[in-house]
C-alpha positions as CSV (number, residue, x, y, z in Angstrom):
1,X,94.9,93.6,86.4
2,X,93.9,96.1,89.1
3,X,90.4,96.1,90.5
4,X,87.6,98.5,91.3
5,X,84.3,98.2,92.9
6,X,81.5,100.5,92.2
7,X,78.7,100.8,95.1
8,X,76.0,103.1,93.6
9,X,72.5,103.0,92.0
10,X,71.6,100.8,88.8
11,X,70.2,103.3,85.6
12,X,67.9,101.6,83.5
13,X,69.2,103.8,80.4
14,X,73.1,102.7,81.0
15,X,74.2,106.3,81.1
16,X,75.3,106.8,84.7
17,X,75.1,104.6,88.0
18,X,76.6,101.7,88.0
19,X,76.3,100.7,83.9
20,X,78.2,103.8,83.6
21,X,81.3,103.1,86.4
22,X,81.8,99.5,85.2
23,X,82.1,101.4,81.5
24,X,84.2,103.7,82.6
25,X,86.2,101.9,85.2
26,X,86.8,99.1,82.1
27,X,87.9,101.9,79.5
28,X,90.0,103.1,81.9
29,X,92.1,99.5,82.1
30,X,90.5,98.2,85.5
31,X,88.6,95.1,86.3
32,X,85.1,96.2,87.2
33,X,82.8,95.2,89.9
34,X,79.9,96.3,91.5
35,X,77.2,96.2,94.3
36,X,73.9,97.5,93.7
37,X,72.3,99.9,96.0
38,X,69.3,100.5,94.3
39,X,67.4,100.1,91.0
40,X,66.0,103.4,89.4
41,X,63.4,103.5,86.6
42,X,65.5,106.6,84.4
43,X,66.6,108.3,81.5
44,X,68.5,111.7,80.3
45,X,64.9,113.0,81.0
46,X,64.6,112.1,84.5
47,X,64.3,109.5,87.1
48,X,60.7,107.9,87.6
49,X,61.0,105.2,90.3
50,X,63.6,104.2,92.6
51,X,63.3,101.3,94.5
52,X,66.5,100.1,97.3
53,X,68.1,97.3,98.2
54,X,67.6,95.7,101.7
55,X,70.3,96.7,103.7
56,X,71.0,93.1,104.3
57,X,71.4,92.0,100.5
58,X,73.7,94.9,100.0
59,X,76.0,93.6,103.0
60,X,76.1,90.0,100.9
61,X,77.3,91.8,98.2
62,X,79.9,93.6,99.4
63,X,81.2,90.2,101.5
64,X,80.7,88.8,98.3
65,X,82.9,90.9,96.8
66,X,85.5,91.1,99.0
67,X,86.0,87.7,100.4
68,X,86.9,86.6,96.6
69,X,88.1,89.6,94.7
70,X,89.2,92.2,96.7
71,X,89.0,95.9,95.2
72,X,92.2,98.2,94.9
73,X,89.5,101.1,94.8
74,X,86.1,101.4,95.7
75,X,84.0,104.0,94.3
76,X,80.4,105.2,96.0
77,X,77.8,106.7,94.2
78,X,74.3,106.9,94.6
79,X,73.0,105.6,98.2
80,X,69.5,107.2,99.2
81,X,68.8,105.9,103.0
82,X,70.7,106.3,106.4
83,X,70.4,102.4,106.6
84,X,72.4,101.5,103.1
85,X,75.4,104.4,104.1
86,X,75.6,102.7,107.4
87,X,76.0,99.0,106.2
88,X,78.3,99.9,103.6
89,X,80.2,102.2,106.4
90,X,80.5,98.9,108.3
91,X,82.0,96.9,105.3
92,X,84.5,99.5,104.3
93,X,85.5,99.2,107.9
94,X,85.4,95.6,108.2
95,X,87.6,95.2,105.0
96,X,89.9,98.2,105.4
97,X,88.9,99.1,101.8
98,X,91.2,101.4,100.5
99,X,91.4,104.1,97.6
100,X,87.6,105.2,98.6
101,X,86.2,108.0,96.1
102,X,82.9,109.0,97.6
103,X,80.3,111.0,94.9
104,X,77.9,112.3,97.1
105,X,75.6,112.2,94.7
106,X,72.3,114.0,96.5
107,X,70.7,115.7,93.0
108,X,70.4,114.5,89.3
109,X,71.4,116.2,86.4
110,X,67.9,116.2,85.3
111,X,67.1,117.7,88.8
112,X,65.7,114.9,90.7
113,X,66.1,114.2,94.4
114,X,68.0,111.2,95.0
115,X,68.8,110.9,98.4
116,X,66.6,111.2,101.5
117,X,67.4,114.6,103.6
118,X,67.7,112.4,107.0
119,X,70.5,110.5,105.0
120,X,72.6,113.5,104.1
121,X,73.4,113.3,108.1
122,X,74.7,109.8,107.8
123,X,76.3,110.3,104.9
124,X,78.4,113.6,106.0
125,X,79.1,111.4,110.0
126,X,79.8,107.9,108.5
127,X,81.1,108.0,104.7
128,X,83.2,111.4,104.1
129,X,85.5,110.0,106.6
130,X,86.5,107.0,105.1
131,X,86.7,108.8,102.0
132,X,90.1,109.3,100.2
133,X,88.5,111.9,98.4
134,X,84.8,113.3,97.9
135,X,83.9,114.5,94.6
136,X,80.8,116.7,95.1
137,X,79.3,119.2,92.2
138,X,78.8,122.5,93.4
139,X,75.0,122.2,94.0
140,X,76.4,119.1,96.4
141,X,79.2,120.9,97.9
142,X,76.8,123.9,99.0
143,X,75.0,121.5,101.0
144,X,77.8,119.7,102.5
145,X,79.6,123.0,103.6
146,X,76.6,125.0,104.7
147,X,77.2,128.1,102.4
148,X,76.2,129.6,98.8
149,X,78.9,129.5,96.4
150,X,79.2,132.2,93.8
151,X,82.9,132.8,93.0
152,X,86.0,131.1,92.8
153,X,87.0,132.2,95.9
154,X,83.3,131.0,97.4
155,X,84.6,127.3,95.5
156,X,88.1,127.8,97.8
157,X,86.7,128.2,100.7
158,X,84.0,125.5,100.6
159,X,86.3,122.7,99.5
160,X,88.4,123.7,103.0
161,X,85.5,123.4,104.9
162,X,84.6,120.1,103.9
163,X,87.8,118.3,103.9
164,X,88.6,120.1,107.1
165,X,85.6,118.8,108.5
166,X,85.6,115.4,107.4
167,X,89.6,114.6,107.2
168,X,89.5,114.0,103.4
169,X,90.4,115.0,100.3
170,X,88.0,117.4,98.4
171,X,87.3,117.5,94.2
172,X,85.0,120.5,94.3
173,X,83.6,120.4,90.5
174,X,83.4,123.4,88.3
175,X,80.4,123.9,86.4
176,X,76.8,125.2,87.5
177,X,77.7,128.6,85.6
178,X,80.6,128.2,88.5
179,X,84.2,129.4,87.1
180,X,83.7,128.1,84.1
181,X,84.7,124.3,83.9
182,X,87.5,124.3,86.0
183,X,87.6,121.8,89.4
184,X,89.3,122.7,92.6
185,X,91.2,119.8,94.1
186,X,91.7,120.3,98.1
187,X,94.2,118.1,99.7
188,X,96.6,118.2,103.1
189,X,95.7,121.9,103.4
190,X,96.8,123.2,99.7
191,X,94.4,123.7,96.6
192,X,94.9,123.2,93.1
193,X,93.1,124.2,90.1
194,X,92.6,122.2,87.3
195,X,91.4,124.1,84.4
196,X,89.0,123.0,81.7
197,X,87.3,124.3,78.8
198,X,83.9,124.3,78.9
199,X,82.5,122.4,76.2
200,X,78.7,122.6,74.5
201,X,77.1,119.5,74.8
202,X,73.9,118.9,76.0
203,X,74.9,114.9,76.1
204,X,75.8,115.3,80.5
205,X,73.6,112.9,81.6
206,X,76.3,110.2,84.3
207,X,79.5,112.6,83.6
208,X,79.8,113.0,87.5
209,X,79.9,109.3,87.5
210,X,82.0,109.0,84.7
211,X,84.5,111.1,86.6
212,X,84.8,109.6,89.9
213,X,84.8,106.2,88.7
214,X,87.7,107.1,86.5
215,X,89.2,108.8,89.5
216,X,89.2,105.5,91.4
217,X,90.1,103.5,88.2
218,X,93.7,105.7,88.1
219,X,93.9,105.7,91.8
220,X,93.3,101.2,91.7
221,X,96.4,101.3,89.3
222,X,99.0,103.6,92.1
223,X,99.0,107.0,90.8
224,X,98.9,109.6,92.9
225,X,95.5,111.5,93.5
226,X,96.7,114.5,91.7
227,X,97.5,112.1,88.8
228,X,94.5,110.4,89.2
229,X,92.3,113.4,89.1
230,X,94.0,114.7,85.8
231,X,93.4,111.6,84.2
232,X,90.1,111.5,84.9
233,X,89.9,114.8,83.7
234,X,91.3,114.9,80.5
235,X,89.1,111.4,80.2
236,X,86.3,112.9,80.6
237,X,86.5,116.2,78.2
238,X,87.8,114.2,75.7
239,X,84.2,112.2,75.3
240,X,82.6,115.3,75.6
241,X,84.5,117.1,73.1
242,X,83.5,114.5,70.5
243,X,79.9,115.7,70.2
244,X,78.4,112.0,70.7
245,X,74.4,112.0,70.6
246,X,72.6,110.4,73.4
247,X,69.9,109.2,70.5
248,X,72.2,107.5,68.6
249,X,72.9,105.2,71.5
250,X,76.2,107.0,72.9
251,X,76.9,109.3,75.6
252,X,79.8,110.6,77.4
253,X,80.9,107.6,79.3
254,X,79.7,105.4,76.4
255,X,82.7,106.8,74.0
256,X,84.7,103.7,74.5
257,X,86.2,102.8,71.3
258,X,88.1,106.1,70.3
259,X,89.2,107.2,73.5
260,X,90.6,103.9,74.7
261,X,94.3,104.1,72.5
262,X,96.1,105.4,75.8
263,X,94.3,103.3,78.7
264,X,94.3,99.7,76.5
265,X,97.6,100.4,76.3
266,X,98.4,100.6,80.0
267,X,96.3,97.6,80.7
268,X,97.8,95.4,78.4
């Protein structure tokens, strides 16, 4: 079985972070791991506390990690400080970790900062370089590229800027009243669209996780990016489309047991 390691924040109401990669990465027929970067006091409604991990503890676990089972992807989600992005830099280094899928996740859905601004810096000089592919939304991607995006066009020409800039692949997500739900994959100088259909459920609380761990779920078993990035897709609508409510104890990356048929499959 093929192997993934999620390095992001821990959310107290298992929707996104790392409850929801080791759901997703499972459903998607990987074995799941994970190193903690911080514990957050959250729910859909907002984050409330956030307290880090010493740099130092989160270097054990990644040795930890990698001295015993070592990952065929590594995803990286939420990492608030200059100081976490550098020691896990160092690792990925160290290791020669492979199949990296970096969510630079700098904003909550619910609107919450979650990274500290001094850290964006790090992140853009230390991380996005390693990264096979950075998955920002467009809020995210406005940041990184040091523009406004509008338009379709606006998405293009972002999504050059930072892969350009940082040597990797770009998944610039649609949404944010942004082209409707369709994501812009930039890779070796060529874009591709990959259309979706927007669909209306409120239930989006951890769907950017949800995607990029499934991202580095398809990418742990050897499909291609583009392959990768469909999956994840199609993944990804598919629990939306089914209308699940967050009250009754499911969510997007909680819709396991109905969506599994094709990825159980695979793994068995």
């Amino acid at each position: 079985m093929k192997t993934a390691l999620s390095i992001a924040g821990s959310d107290s109401c298992g929707g996104a972070g790392i409850q929801a990669d080791i759901k997703t990465m499972t459903l998607n027929g990987v074995y799941a791991m994970s190193a903690i970067t911080a514990l957050t006091a959250q729910n859909t409604t907002g984050v409330r506390d956030i307290m880090e991990a010493s740099p130092r503890f989160l270097e054990q676990q990644l040795d930890a990690v990698f001295e015993d089972i070592f990952p065929d992807a590594v995803k990286i989600g939420m990492v608030s400080s200059a100081e976490l992005i550098c020691a896990i830099a160092a690792k990925l280094r160290q290791y020669e970790a492979r199949n990296i899928v970096v969510d630079p996740v700098m904003v909550a859905t619910s609107g919450a900062r979650l990274i500290q601004e001094e850290a964006i810096h790090t992140l853009t000089k230390e991380l996005l370089p390693l990264a096979t592919v950075v998955t920002p939304n467009v809020p995210e991607a406005e940041i990184l590229a040091g523009m406004e995006i509008h338009t379709k066009e606006d998405m293009e020409t972002a999504a050059r800027k930072i892969g350009d800039s940082f040597g990797c692949a770009v998944l610039l997500k649609g949404g944010h009243s942004v082209n409707d739900a369709n994501d812009l994959l930039y890779a070796q100088g060529t874009c591709q669209w990959f259309e979706g259909k927007r669909i209306d459920n409120p239930n989006t609380h951890g769907t950017g996780c949800t995607l990029s761990s499934a991202i580095a779920a398809n990418l742990a078993k050897g499909f291609t990016l583009e392959q990768a990035v469909k999956r994840a897709k199609d993944y990804i609508s598919g629990a939306l489309a089914a209308m699940l409510d967050l009250g009754a104890g499911s969510g997007p990356m909680n819709h396991a047991f109905d969506l599994q048929g094709e990825f159980a499959k695979e793994a068995e």
